[in-house]
C-alpha positions in Angstrom: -133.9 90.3 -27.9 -131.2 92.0 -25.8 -127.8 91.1 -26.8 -125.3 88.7 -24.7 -123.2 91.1 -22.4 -119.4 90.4 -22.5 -117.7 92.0 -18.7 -114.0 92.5 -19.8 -111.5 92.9 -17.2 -108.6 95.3 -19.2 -106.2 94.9 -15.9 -106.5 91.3 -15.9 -103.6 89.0 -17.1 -101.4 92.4 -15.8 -103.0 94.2 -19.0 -103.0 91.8 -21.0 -106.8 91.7 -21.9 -107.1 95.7 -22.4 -103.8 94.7 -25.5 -105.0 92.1 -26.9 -109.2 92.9 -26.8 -109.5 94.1 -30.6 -108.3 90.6 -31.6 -110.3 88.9 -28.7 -113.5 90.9 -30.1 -113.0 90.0 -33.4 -112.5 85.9 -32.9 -115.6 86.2 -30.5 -117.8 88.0 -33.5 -116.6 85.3 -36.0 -117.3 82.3 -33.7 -119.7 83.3 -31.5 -121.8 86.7 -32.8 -122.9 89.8 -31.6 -122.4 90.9 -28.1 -122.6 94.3 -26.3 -119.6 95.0 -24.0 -118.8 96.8 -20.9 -115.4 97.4 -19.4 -114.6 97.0 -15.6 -113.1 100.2 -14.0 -111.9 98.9 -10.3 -112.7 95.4 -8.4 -116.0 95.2 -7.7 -117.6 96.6 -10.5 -118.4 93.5 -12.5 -120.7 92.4 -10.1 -122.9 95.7 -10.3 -122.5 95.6 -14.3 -123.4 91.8 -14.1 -126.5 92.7 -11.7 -127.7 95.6 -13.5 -128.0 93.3 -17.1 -129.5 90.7 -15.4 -131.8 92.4 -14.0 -132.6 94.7 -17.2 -133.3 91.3 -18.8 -129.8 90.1 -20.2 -129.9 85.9 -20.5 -126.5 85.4 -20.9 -123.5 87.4 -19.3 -119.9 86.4 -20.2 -116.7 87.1 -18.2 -113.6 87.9 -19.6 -110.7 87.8 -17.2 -110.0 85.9 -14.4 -110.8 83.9 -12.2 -111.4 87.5 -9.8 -113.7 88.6 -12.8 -115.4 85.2 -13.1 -116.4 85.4 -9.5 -117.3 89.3 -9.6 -120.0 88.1 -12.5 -121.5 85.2 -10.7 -121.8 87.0 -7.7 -124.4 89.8 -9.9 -126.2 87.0 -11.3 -126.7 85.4 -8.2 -127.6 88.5 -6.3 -130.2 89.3 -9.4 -132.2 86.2 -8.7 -132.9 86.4 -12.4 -132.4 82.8 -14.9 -129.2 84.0 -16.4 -126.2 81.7 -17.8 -122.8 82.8 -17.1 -120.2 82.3 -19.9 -116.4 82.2 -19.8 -113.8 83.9 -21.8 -110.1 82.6 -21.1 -108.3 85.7 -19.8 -106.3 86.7 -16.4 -103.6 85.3 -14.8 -105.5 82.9 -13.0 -107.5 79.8 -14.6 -108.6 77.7 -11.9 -112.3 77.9 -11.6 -112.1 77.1 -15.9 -110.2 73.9 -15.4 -113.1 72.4 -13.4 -115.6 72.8 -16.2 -112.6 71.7 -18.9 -113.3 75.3 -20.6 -111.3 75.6 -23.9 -107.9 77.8 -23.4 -108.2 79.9 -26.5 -110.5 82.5 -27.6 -111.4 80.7 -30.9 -112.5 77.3 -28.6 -113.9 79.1 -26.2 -116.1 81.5 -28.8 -117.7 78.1 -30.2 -118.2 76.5 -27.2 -120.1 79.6 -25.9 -122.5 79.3 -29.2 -122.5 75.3 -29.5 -122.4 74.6 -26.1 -124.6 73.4 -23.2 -126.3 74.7 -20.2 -125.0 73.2 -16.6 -126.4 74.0 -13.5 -123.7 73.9 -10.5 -123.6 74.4 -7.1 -122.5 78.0 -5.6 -121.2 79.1 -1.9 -122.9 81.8 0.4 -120.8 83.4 3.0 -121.2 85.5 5.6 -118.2 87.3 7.2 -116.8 90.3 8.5 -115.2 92.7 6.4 -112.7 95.4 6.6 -115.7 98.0 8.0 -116.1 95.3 11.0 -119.6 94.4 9.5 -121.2 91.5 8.8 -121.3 91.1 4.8 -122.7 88.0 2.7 -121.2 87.2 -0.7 -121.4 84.2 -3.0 -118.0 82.3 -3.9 -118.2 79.7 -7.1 -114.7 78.4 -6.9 -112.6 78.0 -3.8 -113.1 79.8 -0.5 -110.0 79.2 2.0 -108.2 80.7 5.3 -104.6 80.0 6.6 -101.5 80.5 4.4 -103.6 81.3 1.5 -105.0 84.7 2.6 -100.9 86.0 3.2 -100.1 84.3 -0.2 -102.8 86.4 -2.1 -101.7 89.3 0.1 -98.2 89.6 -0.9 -99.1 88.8 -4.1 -101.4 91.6 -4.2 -99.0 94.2 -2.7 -96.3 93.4 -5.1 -93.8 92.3 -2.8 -93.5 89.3 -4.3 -92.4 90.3 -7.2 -89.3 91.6 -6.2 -87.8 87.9 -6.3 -88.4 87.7 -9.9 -85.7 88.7 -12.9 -87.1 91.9 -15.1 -86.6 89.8 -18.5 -89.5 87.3 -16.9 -92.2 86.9 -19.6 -95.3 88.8 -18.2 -97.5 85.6 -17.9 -94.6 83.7 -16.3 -93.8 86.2 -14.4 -97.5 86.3 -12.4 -96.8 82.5 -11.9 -93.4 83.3 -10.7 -94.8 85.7 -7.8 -97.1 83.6 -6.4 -95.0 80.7 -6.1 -92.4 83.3 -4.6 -95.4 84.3 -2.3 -96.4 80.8 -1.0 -92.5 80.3 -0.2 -92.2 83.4 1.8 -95.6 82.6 3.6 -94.5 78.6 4.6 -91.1 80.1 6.2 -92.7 83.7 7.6 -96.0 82.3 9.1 -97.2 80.2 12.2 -100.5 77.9 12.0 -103.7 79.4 12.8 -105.6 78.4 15.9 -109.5 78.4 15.0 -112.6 76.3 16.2 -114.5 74.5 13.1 -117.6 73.1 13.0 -119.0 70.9 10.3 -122.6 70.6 9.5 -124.1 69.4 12.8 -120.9 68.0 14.1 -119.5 69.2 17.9 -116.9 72.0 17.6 -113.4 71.3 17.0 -110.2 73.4 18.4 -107.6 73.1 15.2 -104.2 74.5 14.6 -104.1 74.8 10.9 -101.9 75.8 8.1 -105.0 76.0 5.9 -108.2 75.2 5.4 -110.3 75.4 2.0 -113.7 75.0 1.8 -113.9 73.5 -2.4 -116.6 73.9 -4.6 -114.2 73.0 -7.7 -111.0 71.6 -7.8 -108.3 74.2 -8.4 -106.9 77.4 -6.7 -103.5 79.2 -6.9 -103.1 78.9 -10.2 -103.0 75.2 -10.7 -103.4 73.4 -7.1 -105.8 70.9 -7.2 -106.5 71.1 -3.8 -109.8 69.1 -4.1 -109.4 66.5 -6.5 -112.4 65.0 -6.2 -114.8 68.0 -5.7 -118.1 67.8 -8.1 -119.4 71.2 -9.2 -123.3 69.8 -8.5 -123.1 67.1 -5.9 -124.9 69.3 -3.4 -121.4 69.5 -1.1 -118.8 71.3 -0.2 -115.4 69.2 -0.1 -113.3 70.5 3.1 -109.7 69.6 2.6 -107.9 71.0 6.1 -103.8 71.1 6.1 -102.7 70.5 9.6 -100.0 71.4 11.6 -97.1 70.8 9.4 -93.2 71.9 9.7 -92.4 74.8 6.8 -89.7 71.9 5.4 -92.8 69.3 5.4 -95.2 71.7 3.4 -92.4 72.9 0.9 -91.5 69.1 0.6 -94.5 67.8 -0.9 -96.1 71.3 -2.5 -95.7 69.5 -5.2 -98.5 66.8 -4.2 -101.1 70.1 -4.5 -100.9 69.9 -8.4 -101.5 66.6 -8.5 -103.6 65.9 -5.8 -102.1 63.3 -4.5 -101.9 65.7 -0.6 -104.9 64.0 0.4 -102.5 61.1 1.5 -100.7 63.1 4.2 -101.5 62.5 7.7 -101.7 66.1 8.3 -104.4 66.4 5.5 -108.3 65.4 6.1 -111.0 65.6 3.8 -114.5 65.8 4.8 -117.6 66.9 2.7 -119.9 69.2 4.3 -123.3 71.5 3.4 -122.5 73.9 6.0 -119.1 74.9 8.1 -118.3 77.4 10.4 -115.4 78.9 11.8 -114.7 81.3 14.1 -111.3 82.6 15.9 -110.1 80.8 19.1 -109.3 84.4 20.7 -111.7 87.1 20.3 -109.2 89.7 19.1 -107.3 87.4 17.2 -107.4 88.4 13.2 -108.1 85.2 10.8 -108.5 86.2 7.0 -110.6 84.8 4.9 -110.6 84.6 1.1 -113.4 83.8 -1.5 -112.0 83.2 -5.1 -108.9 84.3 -4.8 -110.1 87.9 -3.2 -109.1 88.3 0.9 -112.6 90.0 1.7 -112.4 89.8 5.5 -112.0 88.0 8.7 -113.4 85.8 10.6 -116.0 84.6 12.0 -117.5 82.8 9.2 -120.0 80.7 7.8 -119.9 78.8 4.5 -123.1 77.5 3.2 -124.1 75.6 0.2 -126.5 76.1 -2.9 -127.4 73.2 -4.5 -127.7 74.1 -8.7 -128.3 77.9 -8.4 -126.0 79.1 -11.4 -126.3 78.1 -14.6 -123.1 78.2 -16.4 -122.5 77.3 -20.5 -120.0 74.9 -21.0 -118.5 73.0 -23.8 
């Protein structure tokens, strides 16, 4: 029987995974058992390694990193068509997608629950966008796919320029919290709304001036929002949370309402669930990002679509 593959990220958690995988390895052969492993070498490349063992008959492919990693794996399972379970290591700087599903936080936890656990079948997103070569691309998205402030936020982030605001002596782990919440307050006060036309499910068009809009398969994104507090990972639905027109001193105001999910109360937020949505740019040469687990992949226009219980995922 061909071993479980485990897809380690060594860049995630800012290197942090590539120093601490001997003692990773070793709590995973006590607790869990043997595995083969592969190492990731630039973004992408976990969903070709996660494709290629699937397809070479690999039942049960687990990612170690975050919540980029996660998504890079479930994207070469889905694309293999093949029954595979995905499996979750705790590692990267982001968690989000592993807070829906209540995954442990420790190696040792996580190890066990990965050989005691259970087999879930959830829900996964198909989308079709353009991307940066102006063609139109279709990927899978398991977590949170959004556009508006987000797509600057993971941007600076990304570039580094963040992380200019934040003291040298910063822990590494608090630091990567540090940037993005350095990022999102740069993006309320540097940013206008975006001006798009949604539609959801069969719905007539709507002309919207946004400061974001998700599209929520879990609960969680940015490292700890719970943006859609009551998304269900296999209800068959999407939940769309839209953020409206609000002033920079409104948003910053109640950011705090994001981790607890208690935004759904504004008057600027709705909440809708949907099986399909669509969105496209009110101008034709107007430039709307779009993100898909925490990657910006492209632009607009773009259509999110559901699949009801298409990944199977072990869980505690």
């Amino acid at each position: 029987m061909t071993l479980p593959l485990v897809i380690v990220n060594p860049a995630s958690a800012d290197g942090a995974t590539k120093e601490n995988w001997p003692k990773i390895a070793s709590d995973l052969r006590t607790h869990f058992g043997p595995f083969s492993v592969a190492f990731t070498e630039a973004i992408g490349h976990g969903r070709k390694l996660a494709n290629e063992a699937a397809r070479q008959g690999t039942k049960l492919i687990i990612a170690c990193g975050g919540d980029g990693t996660i998504s890079e794996v479930a994207n070469g399972i889905l694309e293999s068509n093949e029954q595979v379970e995905l499996g979750i290591l705790p590692g990267g700087t982001g968690s989000d997608f592993r807070r829906t599903l209540n995954m442990p936080t420790t190696i040792t936890e996580a190890a066990r629950a990965l050989h005691d656990g259970r087999t879930r079948v959830i829900d996964a997103g198909r989308v079709t966008f353009v991307n940066d070569s102006g063609e139109r691309e279709t990927r899978f998205f398991i977590n949170v796919a959004s556009l508006g402030m987000s797509t600057e936020v993971l941007s600076r982030t990304a570039s580094g320029e963040a992380k200019k605001w934040i003291p040298g002596f910063a822990p590494r782990k608090l630091s990567s919290k540090l940037s993005y919440a350095a990022a999102t307050v740069q993006t309320t006060l540097a940013t206008s709304p975006t001006e798009i036309i949604l539609q959801i499910d069969e719905q007539a068009e709507r002309r919207l001036r946004i400061a974001e809009l998700a599209v929520a398969n879990a609960r969680y994104y940015g490292g700890g929002m719970k943006i859609a507090p009551d998304a269900k990972l296999d209800d068959g639905y999407f939940d769309v949370v839209t953020i409206g027109d609000a002033s920079a001193f409104r948003i910053l105001a109640n950011a705090p309402r994001l981790y607890f999910g208690t935004h759904l109360r504004m008057d600027e937020v709705t909440h809708k669930l949907a099986q399909q949505v669509v969105a496209r740019p009110i101008k034709k040469d107007e430039e709307v990002r779009v993100e898909l687990d925490g990657e910006v992949v492209g632009r607009l226009p773009v259509t999110f679509q559901i699949m009801p219980r298409t990944l199977r995922v072990r869980c505690p």
